[in-house]
C-alpha positions, 0 to 999 in steps of 0.5 A: 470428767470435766468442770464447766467444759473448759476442757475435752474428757482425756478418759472416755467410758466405751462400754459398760458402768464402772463404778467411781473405786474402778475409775479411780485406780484407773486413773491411778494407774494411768497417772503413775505411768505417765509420770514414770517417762518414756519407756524405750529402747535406751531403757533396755539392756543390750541384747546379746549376739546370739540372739541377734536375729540379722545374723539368721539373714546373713549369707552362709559361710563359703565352702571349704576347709574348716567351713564347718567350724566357721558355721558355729562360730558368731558372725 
């Protein structure tokens, strides 16, 4: 993995002998998603309100008249 030790091994073999066709589609791969930028929340499409999981944690609605409908209603 290295020429002359200039530079650490980035891919270290734990276990096993894979062959150098098995390598290589590792670093392929590896290569491919380092190249394709981070992936992360600012990539994701917003989720919707019904699913939104600090609604479940919210106080339920206070008795009284047309509380039952309120209950079904989005917060």
């Amino acid at each position: 993995m290295t020429s002359a030790g200039s530079e650490p091994a980035r891919l270290r073999i734990v276990r096993g002998q894979p062959t150098d066709a098995e390598l290589a589609a590792v670093v392929t791969v590896l290569s491919a998603l380092a190249r394709a930028g981070p992936t992360g929340s600012a990539a994701r499409a917003p989720t919707s309100g019904w699913l939104d999981r600090c609604a479940l944690l919210a106080a339920p609605p206070p008795a009284g008249r047309g509380a039952w409908r309120r209950s079904a209603l989005p917060r």
